[in-house]
DRENPA-3360 file (N, C-alpha, C; in nm, 2 decimals, always signed):
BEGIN
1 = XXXXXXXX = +1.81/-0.70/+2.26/+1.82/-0.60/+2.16/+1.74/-0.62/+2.04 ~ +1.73/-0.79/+2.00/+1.65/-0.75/+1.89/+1.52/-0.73/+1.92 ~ +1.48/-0.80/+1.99/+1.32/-0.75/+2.06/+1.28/-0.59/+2.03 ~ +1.36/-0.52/+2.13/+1.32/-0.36/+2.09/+1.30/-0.35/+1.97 ~ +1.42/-0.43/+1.86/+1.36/-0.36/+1.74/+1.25/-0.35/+1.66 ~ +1.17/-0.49/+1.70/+1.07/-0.48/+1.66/+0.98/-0.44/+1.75 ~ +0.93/-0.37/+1.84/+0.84/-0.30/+1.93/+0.87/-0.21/+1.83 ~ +0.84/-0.15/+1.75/+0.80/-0.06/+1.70/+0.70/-0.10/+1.65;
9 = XXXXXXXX = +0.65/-0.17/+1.57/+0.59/-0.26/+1.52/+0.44/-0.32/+1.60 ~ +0.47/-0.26/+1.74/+0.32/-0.31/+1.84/+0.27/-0.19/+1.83 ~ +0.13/-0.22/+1.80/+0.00/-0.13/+1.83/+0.05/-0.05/+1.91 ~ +0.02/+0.10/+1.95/+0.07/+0.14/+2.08/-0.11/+0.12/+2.17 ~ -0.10/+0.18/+2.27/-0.19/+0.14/+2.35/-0.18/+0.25/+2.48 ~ -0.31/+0.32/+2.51/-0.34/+0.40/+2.62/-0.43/+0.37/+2.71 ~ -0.35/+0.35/+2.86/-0.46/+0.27/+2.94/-0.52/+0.18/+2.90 ~ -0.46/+0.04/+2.84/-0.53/-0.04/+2.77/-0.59/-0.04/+2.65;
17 = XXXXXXXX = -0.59/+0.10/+2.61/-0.71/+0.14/+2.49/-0.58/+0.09/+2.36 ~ -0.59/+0.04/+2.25/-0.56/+0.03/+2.16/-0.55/+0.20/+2.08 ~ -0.43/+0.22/+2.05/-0.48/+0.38/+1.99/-0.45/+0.35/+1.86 ~ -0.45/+0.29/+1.77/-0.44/+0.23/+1.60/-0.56/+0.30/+1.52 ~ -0.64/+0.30/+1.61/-0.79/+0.37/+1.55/-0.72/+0.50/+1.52 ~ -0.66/+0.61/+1.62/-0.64/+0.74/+1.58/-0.56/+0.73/+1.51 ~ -0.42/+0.64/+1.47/-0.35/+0.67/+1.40/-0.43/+0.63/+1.27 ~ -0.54/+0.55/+1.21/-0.61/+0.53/+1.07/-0.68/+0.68/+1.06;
25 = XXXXXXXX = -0.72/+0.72/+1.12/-0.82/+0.82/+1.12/-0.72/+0.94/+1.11 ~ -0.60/+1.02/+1.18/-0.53/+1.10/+1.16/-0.53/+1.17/+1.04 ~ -0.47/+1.10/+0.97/-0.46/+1.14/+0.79/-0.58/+1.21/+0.73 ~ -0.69/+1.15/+0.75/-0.80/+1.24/+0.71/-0.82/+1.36/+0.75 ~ -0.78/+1.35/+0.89/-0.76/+1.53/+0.94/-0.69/+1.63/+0.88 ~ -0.55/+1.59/+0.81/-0.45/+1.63/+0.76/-0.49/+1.68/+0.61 ~ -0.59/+1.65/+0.55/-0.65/+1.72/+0.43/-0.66/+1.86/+0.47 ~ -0.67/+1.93/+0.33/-0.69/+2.08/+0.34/-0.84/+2.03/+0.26;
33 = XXXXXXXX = -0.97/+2.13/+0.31/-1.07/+2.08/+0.24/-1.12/+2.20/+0.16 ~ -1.14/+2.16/+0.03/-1.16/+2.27/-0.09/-1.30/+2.34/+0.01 ~ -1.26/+2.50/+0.00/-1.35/+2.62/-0.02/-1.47/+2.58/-0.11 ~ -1.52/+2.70/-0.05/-1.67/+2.74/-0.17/-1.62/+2.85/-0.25 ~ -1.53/+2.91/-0.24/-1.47/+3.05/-0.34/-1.43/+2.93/-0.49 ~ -1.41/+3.02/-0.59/-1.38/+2.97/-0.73/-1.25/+2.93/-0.74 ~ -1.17/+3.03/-0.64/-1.03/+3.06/-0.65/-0.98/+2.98/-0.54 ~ -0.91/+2.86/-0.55/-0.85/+2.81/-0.43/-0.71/+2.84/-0.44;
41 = XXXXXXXX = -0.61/+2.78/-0.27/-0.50/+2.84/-0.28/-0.43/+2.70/-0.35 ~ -0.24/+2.74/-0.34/-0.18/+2.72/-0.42/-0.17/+2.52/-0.34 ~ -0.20/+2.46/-0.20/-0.21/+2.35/-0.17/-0.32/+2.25/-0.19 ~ -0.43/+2.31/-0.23/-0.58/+2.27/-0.27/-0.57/+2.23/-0.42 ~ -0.53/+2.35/-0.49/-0.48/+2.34/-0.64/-0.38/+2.22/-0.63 ~ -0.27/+2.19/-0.57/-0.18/+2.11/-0.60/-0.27/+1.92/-0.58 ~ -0.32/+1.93/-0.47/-0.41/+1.80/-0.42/-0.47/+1.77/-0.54 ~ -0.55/+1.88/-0.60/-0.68/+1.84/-0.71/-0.57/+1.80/-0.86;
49 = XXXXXXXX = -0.46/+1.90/-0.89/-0.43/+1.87/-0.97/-0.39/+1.72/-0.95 ~ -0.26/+1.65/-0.84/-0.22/+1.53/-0.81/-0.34/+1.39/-0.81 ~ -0.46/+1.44/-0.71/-0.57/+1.32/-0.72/-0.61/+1.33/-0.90 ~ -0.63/+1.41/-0.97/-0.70/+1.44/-1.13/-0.57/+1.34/-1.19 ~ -0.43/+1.36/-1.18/-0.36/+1.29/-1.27/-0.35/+1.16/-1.24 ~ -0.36/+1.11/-1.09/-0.33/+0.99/-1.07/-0.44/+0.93/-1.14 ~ -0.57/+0.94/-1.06/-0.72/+0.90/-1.16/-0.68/+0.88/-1.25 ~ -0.67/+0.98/-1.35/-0.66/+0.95/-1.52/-0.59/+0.87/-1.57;
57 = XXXXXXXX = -0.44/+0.82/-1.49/-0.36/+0.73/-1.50/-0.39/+0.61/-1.51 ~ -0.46/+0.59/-1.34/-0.52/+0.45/-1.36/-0.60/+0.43/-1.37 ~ -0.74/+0.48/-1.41/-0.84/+0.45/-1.48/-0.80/+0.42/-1.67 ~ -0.70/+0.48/-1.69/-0.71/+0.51/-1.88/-0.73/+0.28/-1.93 ~ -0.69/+0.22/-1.85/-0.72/+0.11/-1.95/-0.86/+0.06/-1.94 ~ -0.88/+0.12/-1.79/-1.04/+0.04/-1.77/-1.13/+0.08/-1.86 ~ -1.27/+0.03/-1.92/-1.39/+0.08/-1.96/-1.47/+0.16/-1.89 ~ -1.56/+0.20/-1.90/-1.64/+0.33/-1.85/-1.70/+0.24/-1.70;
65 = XXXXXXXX = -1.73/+0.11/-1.74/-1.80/+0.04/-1.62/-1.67/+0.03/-1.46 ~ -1.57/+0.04/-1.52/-1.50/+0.05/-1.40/-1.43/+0.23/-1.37 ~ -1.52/+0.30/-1.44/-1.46/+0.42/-1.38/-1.53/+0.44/-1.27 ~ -1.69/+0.36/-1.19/-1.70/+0.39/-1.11/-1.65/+0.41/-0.96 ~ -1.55/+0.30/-0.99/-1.43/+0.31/-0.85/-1.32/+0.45/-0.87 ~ -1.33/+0.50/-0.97/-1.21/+0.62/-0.91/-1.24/+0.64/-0.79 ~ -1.32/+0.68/-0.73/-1.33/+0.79/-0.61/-1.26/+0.70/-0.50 ~ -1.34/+0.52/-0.50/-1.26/+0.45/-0.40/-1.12/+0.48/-0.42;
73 = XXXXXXXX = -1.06/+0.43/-0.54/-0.91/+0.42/-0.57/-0.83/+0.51/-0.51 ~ -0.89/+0.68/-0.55/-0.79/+0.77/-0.56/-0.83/+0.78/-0.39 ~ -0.91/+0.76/-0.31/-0.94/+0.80/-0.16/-0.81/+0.71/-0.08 ~ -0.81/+0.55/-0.15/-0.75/+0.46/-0.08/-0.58/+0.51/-0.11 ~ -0.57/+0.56/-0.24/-0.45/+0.64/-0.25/-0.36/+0.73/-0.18 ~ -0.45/+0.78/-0.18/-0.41/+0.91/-0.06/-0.40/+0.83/+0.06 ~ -0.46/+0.78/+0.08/-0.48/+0.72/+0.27/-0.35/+0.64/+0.24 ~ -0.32/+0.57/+0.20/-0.17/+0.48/+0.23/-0.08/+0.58/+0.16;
81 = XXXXXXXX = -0.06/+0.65/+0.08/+0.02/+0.72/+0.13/+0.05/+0.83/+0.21 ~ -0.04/+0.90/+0.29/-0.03/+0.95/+0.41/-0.02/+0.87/+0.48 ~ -0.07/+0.75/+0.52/-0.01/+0.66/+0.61/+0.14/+0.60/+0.64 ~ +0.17/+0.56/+0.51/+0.31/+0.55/+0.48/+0.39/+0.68/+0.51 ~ +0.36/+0.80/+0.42/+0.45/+0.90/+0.49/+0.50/+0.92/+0.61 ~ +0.36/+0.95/+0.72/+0.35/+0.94/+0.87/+0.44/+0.88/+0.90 ~ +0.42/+0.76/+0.91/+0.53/+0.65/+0.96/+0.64/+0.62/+0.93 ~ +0.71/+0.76/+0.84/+0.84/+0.78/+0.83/+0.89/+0.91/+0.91;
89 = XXXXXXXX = +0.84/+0.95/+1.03/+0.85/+1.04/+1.10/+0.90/+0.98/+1.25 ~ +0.96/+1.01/+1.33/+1.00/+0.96/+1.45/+0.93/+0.98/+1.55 ~ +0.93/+0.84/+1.65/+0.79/+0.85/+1.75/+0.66/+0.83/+1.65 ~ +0.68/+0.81/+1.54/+0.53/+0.72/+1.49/+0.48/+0.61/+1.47 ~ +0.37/+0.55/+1.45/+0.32/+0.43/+1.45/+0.31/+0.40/+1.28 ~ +0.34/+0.32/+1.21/+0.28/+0.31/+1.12/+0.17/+0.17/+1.14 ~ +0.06/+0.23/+1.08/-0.04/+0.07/+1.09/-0.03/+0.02/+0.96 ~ +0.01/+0.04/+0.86/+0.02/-0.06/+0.74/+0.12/-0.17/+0.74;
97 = XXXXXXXX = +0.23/-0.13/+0.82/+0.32/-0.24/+0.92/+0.24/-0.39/+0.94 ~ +0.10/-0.39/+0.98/+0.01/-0.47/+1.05/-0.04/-0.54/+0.90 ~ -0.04/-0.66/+0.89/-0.07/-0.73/+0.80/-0.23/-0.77/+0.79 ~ -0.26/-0.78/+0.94/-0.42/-0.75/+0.95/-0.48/-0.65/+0.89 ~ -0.40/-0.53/+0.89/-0.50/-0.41/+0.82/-0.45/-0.43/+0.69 ~ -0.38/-0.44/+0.65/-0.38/-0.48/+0.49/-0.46/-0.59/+0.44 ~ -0.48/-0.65/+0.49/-0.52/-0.78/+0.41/-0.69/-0.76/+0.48 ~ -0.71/-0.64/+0.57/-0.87/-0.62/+0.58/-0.87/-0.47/+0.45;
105 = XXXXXXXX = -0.78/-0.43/+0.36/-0.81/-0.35/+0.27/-0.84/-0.50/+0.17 ~ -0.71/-0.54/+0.13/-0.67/-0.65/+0.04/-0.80/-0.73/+0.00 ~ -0.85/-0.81/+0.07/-0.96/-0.92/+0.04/-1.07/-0.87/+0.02 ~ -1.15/-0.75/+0.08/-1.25/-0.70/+0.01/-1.27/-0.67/-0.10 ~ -1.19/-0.56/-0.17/-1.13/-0.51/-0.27/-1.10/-0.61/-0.34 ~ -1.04/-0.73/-0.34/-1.00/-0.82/-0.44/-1.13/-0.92/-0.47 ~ -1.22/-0.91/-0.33/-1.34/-1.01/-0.34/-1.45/-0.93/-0.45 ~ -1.46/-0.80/-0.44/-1.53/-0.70/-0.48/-1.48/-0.75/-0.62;
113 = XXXXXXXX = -1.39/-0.75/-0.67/-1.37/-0.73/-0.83/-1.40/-0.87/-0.87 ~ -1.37/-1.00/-0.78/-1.41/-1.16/-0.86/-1.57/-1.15/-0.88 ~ -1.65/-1.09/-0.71/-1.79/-1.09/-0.77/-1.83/-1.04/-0.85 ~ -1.81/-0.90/-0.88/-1.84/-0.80/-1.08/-1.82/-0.86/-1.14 ~ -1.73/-0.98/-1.17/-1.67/-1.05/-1.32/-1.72/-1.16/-1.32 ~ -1.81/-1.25/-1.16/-1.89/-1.34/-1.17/-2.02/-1.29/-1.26 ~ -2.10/-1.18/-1.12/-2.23/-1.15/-1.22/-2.21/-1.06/-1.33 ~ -2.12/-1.01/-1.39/-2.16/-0.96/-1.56/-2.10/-1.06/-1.66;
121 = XXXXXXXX = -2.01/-1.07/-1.61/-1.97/-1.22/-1.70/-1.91/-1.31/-1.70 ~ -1.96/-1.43/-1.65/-1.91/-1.55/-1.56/-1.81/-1.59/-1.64 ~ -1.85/-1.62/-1.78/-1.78/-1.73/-1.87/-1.67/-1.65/-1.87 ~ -1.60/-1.52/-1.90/-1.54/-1.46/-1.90/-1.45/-1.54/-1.80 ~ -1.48/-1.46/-1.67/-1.42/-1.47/-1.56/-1.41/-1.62/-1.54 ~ -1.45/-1.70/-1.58/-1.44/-1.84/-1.51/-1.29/-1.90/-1.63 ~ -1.35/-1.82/-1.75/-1.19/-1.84/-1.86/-1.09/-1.84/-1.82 ~ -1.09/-1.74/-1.75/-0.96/-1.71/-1.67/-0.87/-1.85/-1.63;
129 = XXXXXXXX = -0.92/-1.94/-1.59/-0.91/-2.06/-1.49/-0.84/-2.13/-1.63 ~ -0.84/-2.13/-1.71/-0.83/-2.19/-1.83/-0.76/-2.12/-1.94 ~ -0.60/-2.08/-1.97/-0.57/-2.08/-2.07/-0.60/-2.17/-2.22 ~ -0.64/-2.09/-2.33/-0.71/-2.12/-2.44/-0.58/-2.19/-2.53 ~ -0.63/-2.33/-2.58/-0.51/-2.41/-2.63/-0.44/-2.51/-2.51 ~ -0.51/-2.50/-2.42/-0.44/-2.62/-2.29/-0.43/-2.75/-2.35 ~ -0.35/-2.83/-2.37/-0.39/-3.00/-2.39/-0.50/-3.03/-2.25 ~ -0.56/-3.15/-2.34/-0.63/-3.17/-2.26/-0.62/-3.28/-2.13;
137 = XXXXXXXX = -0.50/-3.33/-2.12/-0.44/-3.42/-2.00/-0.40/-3.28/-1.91 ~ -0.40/-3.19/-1.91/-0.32/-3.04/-1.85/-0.41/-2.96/-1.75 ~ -0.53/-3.03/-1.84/-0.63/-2.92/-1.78/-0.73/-2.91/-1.64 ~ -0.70/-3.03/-1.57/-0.73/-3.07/-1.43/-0.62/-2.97/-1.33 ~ -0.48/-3.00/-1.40/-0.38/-2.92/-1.35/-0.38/-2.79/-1.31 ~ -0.38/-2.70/-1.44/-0.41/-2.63/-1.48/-0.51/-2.52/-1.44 ~ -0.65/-2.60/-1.37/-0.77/-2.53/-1.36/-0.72/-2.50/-1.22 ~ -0.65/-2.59/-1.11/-0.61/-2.63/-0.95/-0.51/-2.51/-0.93;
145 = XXXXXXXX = -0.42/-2.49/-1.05/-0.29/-2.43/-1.03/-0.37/-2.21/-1.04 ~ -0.42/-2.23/-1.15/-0.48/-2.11/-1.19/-0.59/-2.05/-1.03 ~ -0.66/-2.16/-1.01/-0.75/-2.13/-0.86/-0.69/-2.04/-0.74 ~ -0.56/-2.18/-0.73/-0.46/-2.11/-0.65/-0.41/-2.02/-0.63 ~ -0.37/-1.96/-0.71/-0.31/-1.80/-0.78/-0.38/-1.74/-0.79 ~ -0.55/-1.76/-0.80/-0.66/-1.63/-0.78/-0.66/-1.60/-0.61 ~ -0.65/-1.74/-0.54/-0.69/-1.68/-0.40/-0.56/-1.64/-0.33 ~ -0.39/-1.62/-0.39/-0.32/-1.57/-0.35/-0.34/-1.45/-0.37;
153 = XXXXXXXX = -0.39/-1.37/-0.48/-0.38/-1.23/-0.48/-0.41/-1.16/-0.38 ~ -0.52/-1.17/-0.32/-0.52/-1.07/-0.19/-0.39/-1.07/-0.09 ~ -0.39/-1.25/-0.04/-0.26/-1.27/+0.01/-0.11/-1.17/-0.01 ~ -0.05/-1.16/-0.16/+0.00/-1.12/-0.19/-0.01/-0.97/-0.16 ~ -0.10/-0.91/-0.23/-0.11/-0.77/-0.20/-0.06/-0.69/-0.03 ~ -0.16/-0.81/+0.06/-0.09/-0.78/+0.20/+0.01/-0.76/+0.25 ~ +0.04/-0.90/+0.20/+0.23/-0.95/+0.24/+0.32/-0.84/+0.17 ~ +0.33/-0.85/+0.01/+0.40/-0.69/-0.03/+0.43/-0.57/+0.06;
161 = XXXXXXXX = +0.32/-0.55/+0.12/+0.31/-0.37/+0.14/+0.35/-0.41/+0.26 ~ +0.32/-0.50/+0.35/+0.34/-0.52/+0.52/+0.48/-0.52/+0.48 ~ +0.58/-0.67/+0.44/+0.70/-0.66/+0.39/+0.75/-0.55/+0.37 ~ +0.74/-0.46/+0.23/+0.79/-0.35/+0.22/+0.85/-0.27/+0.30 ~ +0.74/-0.27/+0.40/+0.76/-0.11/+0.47/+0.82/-0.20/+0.62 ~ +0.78/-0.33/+0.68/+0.88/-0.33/+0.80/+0.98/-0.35/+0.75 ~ +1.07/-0.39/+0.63/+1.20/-0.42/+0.62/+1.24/-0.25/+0.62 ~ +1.22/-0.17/+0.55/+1.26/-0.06/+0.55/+1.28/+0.00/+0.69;
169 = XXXXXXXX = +1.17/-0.01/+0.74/+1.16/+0.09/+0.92/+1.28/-0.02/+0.98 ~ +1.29/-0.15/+0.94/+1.37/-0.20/+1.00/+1.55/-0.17/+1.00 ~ +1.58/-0.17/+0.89/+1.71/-0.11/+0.81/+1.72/-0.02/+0.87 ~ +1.59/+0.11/+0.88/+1.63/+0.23/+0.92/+1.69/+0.23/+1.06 ~ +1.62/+0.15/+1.14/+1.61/+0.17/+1.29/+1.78/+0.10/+1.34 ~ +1.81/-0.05/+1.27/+1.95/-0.13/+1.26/+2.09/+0.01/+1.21 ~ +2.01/+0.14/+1.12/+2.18/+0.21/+1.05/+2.16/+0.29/+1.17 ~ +2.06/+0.37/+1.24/+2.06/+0.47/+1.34/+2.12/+0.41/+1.49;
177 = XXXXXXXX = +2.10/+0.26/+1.50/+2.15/+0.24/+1.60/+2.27/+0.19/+1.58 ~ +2.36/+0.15/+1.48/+2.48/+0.20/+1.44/+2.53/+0.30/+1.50 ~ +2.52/+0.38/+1.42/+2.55/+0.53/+1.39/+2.60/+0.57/+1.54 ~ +2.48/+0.58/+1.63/+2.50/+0.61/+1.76/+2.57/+0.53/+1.84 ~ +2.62/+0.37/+1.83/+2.71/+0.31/+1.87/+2.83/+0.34/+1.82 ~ +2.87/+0.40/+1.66/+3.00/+0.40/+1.61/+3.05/+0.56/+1.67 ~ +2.94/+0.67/+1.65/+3.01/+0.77/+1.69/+3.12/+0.81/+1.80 ~ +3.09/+0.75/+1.92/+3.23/+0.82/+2.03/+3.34/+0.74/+1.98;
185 = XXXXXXXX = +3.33/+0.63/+1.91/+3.45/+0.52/+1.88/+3.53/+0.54/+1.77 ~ +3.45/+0.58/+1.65/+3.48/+0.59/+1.51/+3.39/+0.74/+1.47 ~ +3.43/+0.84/+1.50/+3.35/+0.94/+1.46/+3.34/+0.95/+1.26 ~ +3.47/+0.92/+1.18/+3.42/+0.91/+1.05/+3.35/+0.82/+0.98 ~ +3.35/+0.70/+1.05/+3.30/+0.59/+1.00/+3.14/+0.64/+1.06 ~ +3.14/+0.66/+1.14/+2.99/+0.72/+1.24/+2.91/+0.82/+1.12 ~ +2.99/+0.92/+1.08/+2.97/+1.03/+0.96/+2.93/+0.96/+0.81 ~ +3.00/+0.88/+0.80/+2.95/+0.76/+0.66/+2.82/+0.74/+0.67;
193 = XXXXXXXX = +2.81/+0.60/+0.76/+2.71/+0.53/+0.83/+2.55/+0.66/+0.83 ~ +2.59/+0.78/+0.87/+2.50/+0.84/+0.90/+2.43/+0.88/+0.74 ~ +2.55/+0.92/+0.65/+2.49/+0.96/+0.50/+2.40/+0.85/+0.47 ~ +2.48/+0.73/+0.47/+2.41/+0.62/+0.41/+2.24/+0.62/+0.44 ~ +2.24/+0.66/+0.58/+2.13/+0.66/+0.66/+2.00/+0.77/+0.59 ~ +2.12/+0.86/+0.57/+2.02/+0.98/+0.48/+1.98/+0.93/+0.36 ~ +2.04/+0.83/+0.28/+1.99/+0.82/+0.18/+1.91/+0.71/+0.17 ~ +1.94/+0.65/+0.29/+1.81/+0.49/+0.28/+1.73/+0.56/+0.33;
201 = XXXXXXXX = +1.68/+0.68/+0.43/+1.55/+0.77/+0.44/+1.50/+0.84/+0.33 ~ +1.58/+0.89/+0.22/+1.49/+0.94/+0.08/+1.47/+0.77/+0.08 ~ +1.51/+0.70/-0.01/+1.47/+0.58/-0.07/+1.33/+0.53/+0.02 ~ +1.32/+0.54/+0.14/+1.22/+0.51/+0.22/+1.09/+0.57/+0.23 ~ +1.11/+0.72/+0.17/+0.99/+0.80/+0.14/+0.95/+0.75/-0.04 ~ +1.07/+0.72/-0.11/+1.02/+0.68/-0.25/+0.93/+0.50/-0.23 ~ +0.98/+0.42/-0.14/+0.91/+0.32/-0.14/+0.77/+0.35/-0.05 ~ +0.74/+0.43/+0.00/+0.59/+0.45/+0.09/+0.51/+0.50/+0.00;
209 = XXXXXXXX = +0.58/+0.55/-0.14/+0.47/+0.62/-0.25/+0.47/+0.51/-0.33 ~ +0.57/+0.46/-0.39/+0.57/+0.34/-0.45/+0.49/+0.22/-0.43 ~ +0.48/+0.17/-0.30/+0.39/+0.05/-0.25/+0.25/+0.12/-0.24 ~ +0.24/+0.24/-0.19/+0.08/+0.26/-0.21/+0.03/+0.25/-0.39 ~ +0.11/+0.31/-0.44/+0.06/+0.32/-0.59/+0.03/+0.16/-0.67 ~ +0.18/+0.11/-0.61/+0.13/-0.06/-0.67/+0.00/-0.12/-0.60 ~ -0.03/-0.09/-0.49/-0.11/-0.15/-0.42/-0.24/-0.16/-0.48 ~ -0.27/-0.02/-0.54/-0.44/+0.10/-0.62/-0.40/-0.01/-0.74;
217 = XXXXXXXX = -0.31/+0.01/-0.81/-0.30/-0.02/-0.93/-0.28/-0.17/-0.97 ~ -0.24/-0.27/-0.88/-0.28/-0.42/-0.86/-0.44/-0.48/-0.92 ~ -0.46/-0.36/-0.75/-0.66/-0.37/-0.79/-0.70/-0.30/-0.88 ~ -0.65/-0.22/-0.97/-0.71/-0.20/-1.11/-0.71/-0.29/-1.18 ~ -0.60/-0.37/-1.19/-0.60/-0.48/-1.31/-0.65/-0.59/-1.27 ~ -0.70/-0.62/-1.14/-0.80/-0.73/-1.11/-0.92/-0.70/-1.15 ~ -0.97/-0.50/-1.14/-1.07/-0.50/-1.20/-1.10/-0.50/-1.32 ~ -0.99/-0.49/-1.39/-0.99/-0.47/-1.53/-1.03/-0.57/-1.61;
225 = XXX = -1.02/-0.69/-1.53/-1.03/-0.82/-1.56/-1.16/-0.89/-1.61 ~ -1.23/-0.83/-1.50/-1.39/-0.86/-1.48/-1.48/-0.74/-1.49 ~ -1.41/-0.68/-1.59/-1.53/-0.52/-1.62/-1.51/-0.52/-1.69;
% end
């Protein structure tokens, strides 16, 4: 029994074929794509207004030199959270589940922002390593401990979002198969069990928007760092 639970969690696979590719690609299909008329409808308007506020949001601390990532940001945005959404639907795959595909967003994106902050400004970025006022017996320590914690971030970022979302699908999958064990036995307790279930499913669509937005907004302030 616990086994099943986590086969959710495997790649699915067609005739051998790995199908993970369609489920990353999917989401992109699912855009509505802005017209050439002046006048779009009321779901096109809603995307542009949502992508415009998010941007603005998390661009406002950066300088002008890191506004050239909106477009990444707000694209990666959307994609994990359509991904995340999806995979709160039944019979779906979520791939952000896969700690490999996070941490193949994760390390680029985190390597991307240490190289900017090497070549525009090393000293800067090398400070970092080095809180200002260290004693000086501290600072061997100090430089080892701070290194450390630069090359968890991507780490981190992965494990977060992987974390997040299997403990949730997991919860979900443990109250539904409740539910359906308690019913012929205990029909009101089955009736409980099942609310509860409804409302760890909202909470589950609030954490799939939640974890993508920390995720954009992590790597803002890595780039904020070194721009």
């Amino acid at each position: 029994m616990m086994t099943s639970f986590f086969d959710q969690f495997a790649s699915p696979s067609f005739l051998g074929i790995p199908l993970i590719a369609i489920a990353i690609a999917l989401p992109w299909m699912l855009f509505p794509t802005p017209p050439s008329r002046w006048l779009n409808n009321r779901l096109i308007t809603l995307q542009t207004w949502f992508i415009n506020r998010f941007t603005n949001q998390l661009l406002l601390p950066l300088n002008v030199g890191g506004h050239k990532w909106a477009l990444l940001f707000a694209s990666l945005m959307v994609f994990l959270i359509t991904i995340n959404m999806l995979g709160l639907l039944p019979y779906t795959f979520t791939p952000t589940t896969q700690l490999s595909l996070n941490m193949g967003f994760a390390v680029p994106l985190w390597l991307a922002t240490v190289i900017i902050g090497m070549r525009n400004q090393p000293t800067v970025a090398l400070g970092h390593l080095l809180p200002e006022g260290t004693p000086v017996p501290l600072i061997p320590v100090l430089i080892i401990i701070e290194t450390i914690s630069l090359f968890i971030r991507p780490l981190a970022l992965g494990v977060r979002l992987t974390a997040n979302l299997t403990a949730g699908h997991l919860l979900i999958q443990l109250i539904a198969t409740a539910v359906f064990v308690l019913l012929p036995m205990m029909p009101t307790v089955a009736i409980l069990t099942a609310a509860v279930l409804f409302l760890l499913t909202l909470l589950e669509v609030a954490v799939a928007m939640i974890q993508a937005y920390v995720f954009v907004l992590l790597l803002s302030l890595y780039l904020q760092e070194n721009v």
